[in-house]
TORKOL-4160 file (C-alpha; in steps of 0.2 Angstrom, whole numbers, padded with zeros to 4 digits, m for minus):
276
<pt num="1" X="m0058" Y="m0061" Z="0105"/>
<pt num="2" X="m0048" Y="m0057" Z="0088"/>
<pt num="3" X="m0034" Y="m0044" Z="0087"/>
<pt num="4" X="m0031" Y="m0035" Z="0067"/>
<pt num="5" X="m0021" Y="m0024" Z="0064"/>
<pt num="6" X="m0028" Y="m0010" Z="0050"/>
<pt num="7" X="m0017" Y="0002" Z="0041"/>
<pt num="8" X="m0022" Y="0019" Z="0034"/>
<pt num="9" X="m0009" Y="0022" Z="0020"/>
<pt num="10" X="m0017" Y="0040" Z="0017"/>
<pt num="11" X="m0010" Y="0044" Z="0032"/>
<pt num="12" X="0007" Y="0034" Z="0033"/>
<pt num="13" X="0022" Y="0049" Z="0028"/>
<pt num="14" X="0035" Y="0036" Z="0027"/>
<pt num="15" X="0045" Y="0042" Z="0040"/>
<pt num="16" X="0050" Y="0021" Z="0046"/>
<pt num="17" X="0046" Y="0025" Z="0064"/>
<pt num="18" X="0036" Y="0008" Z="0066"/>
<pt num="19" X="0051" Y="m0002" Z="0058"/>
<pt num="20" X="0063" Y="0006" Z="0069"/>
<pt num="21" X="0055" Y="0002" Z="0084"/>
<pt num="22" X="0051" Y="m0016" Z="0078"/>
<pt num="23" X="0073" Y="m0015" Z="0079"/>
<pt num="24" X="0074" Y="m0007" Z="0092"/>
<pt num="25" X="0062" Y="m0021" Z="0103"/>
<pt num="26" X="0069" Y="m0038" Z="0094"/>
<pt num="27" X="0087" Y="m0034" Z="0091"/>
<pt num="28" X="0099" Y="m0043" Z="0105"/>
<pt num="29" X="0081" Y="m0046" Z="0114"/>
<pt num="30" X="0076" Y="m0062" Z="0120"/>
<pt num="31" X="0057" Y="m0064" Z="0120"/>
<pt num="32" X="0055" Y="m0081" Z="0123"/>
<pt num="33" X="0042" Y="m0091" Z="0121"/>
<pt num="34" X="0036" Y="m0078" Z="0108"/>
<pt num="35" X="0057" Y="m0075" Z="0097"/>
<pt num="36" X="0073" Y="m0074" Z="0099"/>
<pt num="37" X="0082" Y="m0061" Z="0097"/>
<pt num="38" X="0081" Y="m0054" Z="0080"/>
<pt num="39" X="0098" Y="m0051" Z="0070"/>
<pt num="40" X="0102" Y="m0033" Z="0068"/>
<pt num="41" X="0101" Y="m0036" Z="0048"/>
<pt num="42" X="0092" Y="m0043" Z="0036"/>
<pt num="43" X="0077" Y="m0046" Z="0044"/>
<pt num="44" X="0062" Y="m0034" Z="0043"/>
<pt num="45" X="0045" Y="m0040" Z="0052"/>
<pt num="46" X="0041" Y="m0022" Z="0052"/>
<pt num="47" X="0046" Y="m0015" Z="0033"/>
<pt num="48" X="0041" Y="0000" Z="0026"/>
<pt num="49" X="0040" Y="0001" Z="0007"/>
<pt num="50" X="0039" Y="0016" Z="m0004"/>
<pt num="51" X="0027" Y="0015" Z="m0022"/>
<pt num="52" X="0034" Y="0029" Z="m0032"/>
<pt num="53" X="0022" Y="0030" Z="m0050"/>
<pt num="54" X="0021" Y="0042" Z="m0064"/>
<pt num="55" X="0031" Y="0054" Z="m0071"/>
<pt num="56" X="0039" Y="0070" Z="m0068"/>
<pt num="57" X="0031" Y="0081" Z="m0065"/>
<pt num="58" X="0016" Y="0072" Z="m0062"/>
<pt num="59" X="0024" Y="0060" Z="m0049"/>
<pt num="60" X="0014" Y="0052" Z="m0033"/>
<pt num="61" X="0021" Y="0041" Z="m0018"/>
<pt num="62" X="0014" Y="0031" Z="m0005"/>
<pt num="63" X="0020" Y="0020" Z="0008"/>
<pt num="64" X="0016" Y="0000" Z="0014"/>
<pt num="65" X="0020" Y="m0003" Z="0029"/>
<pt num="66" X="0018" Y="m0024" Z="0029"/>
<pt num="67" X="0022" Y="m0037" Z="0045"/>
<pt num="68" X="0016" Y="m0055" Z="0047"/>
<pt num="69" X="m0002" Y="m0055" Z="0042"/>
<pt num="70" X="m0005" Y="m0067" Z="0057"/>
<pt num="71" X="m0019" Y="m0075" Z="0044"/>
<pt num="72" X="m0033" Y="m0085" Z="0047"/>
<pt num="73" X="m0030" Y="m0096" Z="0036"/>
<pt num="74" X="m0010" Y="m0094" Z="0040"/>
<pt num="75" X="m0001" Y="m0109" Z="0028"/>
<pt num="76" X="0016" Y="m0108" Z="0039"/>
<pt num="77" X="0003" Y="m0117" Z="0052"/>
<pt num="78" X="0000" Y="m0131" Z="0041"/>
<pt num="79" X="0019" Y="m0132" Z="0035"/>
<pt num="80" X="0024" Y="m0130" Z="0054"/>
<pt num="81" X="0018" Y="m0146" Z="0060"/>
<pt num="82" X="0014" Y="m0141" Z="0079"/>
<pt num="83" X="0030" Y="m0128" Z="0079"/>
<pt num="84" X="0017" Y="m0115" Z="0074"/>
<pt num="85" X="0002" Y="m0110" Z="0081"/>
<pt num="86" X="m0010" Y="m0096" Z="0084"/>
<pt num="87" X="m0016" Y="m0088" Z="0101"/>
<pt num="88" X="m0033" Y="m0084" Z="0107"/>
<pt num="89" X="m0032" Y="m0067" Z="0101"/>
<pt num="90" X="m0027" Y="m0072" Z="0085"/>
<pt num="91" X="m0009" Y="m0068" Z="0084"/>
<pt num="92" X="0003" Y="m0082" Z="0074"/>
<pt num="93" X="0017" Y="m0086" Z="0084"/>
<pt num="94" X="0033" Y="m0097" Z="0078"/>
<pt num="95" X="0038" Y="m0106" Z="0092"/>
<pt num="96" X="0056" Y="m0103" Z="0094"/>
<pt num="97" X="0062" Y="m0119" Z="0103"/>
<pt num="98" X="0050" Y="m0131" Z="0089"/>
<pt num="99" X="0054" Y="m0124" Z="0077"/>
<pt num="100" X="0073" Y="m0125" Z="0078"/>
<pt num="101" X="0081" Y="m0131" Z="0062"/>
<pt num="102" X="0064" Y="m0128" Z="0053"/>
<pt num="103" X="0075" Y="m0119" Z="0036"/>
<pt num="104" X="0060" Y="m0124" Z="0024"/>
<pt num="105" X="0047" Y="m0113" Z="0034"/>
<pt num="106" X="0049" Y="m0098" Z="0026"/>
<pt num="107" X="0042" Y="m0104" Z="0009"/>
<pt num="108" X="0027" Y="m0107" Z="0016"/>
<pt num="109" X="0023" Y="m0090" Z="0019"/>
<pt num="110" X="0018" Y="m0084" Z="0002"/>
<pt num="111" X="0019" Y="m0064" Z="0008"/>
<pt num="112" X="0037" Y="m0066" Z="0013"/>
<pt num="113" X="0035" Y="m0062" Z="0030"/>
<pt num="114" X="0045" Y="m0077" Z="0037"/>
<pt num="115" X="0066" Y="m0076" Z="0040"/>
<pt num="116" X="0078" Y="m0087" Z="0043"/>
<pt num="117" X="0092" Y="m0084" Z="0057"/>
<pt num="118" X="0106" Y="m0092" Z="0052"/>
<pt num="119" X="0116" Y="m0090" Z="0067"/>
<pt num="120" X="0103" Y="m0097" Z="0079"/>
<pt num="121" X="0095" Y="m0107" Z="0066"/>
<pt num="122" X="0079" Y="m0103" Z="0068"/>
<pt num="123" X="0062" Y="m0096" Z="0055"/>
<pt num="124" X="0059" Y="m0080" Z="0064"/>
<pt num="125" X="0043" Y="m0068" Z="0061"/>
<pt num="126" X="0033" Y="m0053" Z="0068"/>
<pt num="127" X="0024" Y="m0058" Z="0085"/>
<pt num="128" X="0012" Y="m0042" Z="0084"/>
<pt num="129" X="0022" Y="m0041" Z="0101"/>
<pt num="130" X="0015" Y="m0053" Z="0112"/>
<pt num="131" X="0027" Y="m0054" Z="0126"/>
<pt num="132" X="0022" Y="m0034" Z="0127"/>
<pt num="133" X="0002" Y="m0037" Z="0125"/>
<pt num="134" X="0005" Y="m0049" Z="0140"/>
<pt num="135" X="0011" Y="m0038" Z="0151"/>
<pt num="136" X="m0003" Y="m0025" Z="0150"/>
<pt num="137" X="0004" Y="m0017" Z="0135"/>
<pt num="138" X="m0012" Y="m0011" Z="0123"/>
<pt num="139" X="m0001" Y="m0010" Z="0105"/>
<pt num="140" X="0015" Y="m0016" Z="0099"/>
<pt num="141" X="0029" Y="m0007" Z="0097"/>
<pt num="142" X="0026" Y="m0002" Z="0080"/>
<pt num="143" X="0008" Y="0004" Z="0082"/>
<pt num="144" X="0012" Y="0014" Z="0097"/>
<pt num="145" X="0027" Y="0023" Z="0089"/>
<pt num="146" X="0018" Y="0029" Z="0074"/>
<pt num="147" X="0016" Y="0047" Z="0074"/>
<pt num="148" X="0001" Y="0049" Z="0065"/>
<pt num="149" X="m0010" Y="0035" Z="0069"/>
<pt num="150" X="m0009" Y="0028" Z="0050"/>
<pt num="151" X="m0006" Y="0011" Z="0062"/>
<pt num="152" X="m0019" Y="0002" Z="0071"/>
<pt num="153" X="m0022" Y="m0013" Z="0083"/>
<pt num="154" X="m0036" Y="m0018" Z="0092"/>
<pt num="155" X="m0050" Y="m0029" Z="0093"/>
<pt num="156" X="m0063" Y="m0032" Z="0076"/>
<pt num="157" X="m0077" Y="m0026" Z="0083"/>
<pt num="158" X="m0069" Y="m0011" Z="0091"/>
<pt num="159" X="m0061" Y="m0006" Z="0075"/>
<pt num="160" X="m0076" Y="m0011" Z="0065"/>
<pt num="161" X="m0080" Y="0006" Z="0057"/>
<pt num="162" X="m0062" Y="0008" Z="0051"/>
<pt num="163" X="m0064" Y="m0012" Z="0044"/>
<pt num="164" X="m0078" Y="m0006" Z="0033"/>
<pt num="165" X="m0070" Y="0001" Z="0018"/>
<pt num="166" X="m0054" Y="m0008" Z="0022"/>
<pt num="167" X="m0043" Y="m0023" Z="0011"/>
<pt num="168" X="m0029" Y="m0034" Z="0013"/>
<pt num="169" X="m0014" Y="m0037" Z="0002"/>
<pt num="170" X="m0016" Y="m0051" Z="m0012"/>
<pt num="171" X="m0033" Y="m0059" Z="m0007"/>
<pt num="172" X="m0030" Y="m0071" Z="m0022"/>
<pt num="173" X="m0018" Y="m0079" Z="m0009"/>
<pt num="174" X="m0035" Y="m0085" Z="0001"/>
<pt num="175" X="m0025" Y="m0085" Z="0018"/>
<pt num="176" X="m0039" Y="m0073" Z="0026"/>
<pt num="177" X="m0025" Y="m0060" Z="0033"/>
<pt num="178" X="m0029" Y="m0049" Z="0048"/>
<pt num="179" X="m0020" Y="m0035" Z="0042"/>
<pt num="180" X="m0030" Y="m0023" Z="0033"/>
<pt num="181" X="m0028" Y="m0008" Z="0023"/>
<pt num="182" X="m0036" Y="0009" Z="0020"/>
<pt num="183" X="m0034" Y="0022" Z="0007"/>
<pt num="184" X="m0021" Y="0013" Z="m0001"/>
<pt num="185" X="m0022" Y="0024" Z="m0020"/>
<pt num="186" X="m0028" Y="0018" Z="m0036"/>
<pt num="187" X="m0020" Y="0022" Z="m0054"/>
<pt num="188" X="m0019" Y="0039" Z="m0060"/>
<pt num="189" X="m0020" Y="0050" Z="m0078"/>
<pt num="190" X="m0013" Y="0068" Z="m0078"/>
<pt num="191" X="m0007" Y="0081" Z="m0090"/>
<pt num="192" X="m0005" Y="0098" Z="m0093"/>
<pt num="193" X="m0015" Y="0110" Z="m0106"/>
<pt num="194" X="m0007" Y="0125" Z="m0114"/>
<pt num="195" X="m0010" Y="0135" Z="m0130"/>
<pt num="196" X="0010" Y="0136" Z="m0140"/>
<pt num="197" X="0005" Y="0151" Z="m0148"/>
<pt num="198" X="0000" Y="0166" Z="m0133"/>
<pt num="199" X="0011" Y="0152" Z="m0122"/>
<pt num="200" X="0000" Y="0152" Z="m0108"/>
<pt num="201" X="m0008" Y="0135" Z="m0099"/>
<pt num="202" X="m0028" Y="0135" Z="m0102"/>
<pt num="203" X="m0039" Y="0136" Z="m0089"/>
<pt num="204" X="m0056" Y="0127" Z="m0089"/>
<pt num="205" X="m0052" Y="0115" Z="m0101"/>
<pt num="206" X="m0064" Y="0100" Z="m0101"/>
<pt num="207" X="m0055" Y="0081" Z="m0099"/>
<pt num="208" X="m0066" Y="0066" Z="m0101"/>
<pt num="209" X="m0059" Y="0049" Z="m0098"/>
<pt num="210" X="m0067" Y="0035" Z="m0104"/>
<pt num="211" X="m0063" Y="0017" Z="m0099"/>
<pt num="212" X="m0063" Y="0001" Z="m0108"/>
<pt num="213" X="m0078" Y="m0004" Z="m0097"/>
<pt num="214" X="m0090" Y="0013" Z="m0103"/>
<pt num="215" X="m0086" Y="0020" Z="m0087"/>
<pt num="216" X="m0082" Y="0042" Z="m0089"/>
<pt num="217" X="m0075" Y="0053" Z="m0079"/>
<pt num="218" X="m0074" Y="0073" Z="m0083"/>
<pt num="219" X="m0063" Y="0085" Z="m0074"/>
<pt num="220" X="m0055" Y="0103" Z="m0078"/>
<pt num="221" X="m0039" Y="0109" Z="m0080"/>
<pt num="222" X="m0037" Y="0121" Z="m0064"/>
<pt num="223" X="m0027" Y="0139" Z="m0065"/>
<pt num="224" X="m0012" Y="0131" Z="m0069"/>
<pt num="225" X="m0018" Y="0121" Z="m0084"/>
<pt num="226" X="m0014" Y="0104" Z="m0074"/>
<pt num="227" X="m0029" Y="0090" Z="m0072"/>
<pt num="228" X="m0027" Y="0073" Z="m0064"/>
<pt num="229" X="m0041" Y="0059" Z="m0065"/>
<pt num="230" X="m0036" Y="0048" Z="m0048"/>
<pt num="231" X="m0041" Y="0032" Z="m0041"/>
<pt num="232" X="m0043" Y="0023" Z="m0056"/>
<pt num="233" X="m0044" Y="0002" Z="m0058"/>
<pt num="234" X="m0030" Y="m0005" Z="m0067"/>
<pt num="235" X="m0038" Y="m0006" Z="m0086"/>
<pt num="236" X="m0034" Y="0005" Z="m0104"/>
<pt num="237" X="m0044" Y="0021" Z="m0108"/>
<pt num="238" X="m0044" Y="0038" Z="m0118"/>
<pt num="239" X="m0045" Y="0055" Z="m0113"/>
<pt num="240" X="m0050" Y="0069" Z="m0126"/>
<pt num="241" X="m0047" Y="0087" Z="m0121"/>
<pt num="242" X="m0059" Y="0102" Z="m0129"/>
<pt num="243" X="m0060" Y="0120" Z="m0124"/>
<pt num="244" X="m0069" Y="0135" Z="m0132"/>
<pt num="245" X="m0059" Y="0142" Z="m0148"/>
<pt num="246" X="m0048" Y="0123" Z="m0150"/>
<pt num="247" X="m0048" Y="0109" Z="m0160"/>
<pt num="248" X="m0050" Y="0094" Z="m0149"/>
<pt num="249" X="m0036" Y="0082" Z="m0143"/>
<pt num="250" X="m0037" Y="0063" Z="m0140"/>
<pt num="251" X="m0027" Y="0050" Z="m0134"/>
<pt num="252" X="m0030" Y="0032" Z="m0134"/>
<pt num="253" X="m0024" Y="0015" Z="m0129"/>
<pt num="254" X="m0017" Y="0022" Z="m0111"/>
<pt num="255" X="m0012" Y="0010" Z="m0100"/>
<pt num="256" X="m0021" Y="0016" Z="m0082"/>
<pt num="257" X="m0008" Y="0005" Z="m0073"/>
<pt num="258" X="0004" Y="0013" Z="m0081"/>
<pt num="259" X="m0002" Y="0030" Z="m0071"/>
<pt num="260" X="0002" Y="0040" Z="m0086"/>
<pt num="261" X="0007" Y="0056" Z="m0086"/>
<pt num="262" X="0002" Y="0065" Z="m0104"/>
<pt num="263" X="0013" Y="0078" Z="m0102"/>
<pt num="264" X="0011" Y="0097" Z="m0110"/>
<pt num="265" X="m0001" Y="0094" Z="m0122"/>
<pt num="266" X="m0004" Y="0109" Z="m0136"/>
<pt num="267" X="m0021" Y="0114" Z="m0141"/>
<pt num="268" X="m0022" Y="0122" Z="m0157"/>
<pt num="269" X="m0034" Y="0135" Z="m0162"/>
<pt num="270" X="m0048" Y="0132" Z="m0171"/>
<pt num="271" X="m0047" Y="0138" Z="m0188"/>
<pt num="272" X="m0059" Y="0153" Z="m0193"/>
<pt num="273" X="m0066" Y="0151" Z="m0211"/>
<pt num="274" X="m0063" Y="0166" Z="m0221"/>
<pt num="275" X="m0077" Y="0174" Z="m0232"/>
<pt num="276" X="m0072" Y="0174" Z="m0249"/>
């Protein structure tokens, strides 16, 4: 039996329910043998982070909702000597009364997910709400307060097809993390076409981008002139825009992680030889 929990960030809208009701279920609530109570500030074991990229116009955001990773590999079990340990379901759990006085553990968690309590003294992390699951509870508190399912919880092999197309954050870690993610967007390349003299966007314009590895991609400029290549691995390319009656326009050396934005870009009009 393994719990994960897997994340659909296409549907995450930001709205920092799941972090509130991670507040709402560990502030000045005792849960042991899972936490203590978890101090009103500076400590998020449920935080939702915003990814703002591009320019304006051409601007996209999406949202990372990140918690323990309860890993399989977790380090802060090795750096815990015995204070640290996970259940049969899979969840990590910092033993509140072990690891008292522990104020190196958080290091050891390479994803930040580990805080220190001052006050009580104590390295203090998401417990995927074990004190809840134990008493007949089927998600935590975040997972049940998300209003449009972009959270998750249940056991691999029931959440399998979701799992399928699914990643975790910073593999290069090797921890083996439980929490996965879905949809979470690639780079981007957008731009508007227009023609400055009859001052009107151009429809239908052909955009090819071609990446530093060969790969292509073509798309049109839709009825406002506008065309956007999305998805895109972090690398460099070049997009040239041709339409009927134009002289072609290049740009090189773009920086996909960049998510450029190319602006209003001019096309001018071919020029018509004239018959002497």
């Amino acid at each position: 039996m393994s719990k994960v929990f897997v994340i659909d960030v296409a549907r995450c809208s930001g709205c920092h329910n799941c972090q509130l009701a991670c507040k709402d279920e560990h502030c000045e609530n005792d849960w042991r043998p899972y936490a203590a109570p978890q101090p009103p500030t500076g400590q998020f074991w449920c935080r939702v982070t915003d990814h703002p990229r591009g320019t304006i116009p051409k601007v996209k955001i999406h949202y990372i909702p990140a918690l323990c990773n309860h890993c399989q590999d977790a380090p802060c079990i090795a750096a815990g000597g015995g204070a640290v340990y996970r259940r049969a379901d899979g969840l990590v759990i910092i033993d509140p009364e072990k690891a008292a006085g522990m104020a190196d553990l958080p290091a050891a968690c390479p994803y930040g997910a580990i805080f220190w309590n001052e006050e009580l003294s104590l390295p203090q992390k998401c417990t995927g709400c074990a004190h809840l699951l134990d008493n007949g509870a089927k998600v935590p508190r975040c997972v049940e307060a998300c209003p449009t399912d972009a959270l998750r919880f249940g056991e691999e092999e029931e959440l399998a097809d979701l799992l399928k197309d699914a990643v975790v954050l910073h593999p290069e870690y090797g921890t083996a993390p439980r929490v996965y993610y879905r949809n979470i967007p690639g780079c981007f390349v957008g731009g508007l076409v227009y023609d400055p003299e009859e001052e009107e966007v151009i429809i239908g314009a052909a955009v090819t981008l071609t990446l530093a590895d060969g790969t292509v991609y073509e798309t049109v400029t839709d009825d406002f002139g506008d065309f956007w290549f999305k998805d895109l691995p972090e690398t460099t390319g070049s997009v040239t825009i041709r339409a009927q009656g134009y002289q072609p326009r290049t740009f090189d050396g773009l920086d996909t992680a960049q998510c450029p934005n190319l602006g209003d870009v001019p096309l001018e009009k071919e020029q018509v030889p004239h018959c002497g």
